[in-house]
N, C-alpha and C positions, 0 to 999 in steps of 0.2 A: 534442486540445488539448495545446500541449507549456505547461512554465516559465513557457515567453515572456507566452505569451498569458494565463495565469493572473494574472502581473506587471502586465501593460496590462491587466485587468480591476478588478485592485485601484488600481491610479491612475485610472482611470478611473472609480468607486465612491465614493473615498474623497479626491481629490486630493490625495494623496502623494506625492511624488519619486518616481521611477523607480527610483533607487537605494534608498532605504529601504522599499519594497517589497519588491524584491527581497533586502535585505537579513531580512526577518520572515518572506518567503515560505523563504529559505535555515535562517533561523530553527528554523523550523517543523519542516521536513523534519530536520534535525542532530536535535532534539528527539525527535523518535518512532524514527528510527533510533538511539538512545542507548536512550531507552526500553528497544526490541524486543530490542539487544543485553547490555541487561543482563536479561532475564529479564522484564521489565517488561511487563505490559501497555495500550494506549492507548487509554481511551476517551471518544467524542466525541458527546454526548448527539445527537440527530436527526442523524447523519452517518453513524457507523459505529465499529465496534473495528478496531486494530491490531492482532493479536495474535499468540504465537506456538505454533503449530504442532509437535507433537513426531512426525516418521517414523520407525515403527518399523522396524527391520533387515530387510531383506528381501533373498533370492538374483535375482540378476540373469544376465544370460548375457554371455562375449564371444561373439560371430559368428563374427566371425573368427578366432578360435583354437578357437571351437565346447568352450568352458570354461566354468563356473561360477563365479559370484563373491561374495562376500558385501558388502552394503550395509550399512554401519552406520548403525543410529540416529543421526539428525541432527534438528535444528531447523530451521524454516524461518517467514520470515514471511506472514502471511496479513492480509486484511480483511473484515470481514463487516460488511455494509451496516446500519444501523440497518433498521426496519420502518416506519418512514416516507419514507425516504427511497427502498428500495425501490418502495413504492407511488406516489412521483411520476414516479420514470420509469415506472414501468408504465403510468399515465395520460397523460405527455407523449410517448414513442418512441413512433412508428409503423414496424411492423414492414413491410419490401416484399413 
């Protein structure tokens, strides 16, 4: 499912403009990426957390120069599913 389709679902739902859809849906995303860059965590009761992720420093290798190199601790965003929401796809996906 890309944007688009997310966009056609909420006018489709909701009979909203296509533009102001996508406008909330554009919204939305600005929002939690703001959030997550300020240190902020996002959370969305039956959906799931935004949150952020701290990696710690870890040595890495080049290959090709067959070197070592140091990884600095960084941040990174992450999501973790509510536990309801987990369990509906569990119920609904069929595995092949």
């Amino acid at each position: 499912m890309t944007k688009a389709d997310i966009v056609a679902d909420i006018v489709e739902e909701t009979g909203l403009e296509r533009v102001e859809a996508l406008k909330a849906v554009e919204a939305f995303m600005q929002s939690i990426k703001g959030s997550l860059a300020s240190g902020q965590n996002v959370y969305l009761r039956g959906f799931g957390s935004f949150i952020v992720k701290e990696r710690a420093e870890k040595t890495g290798r080049n290959i090709s120069k067959n070197t070592a190199i140091i990884i600095p601790a960084h941040n990174v965003p992450a999501f973790k599913p509510a536990k309801t929401f987990v369990e509906d796809v569990k119920d609904k996906v069929k595995v092949k």
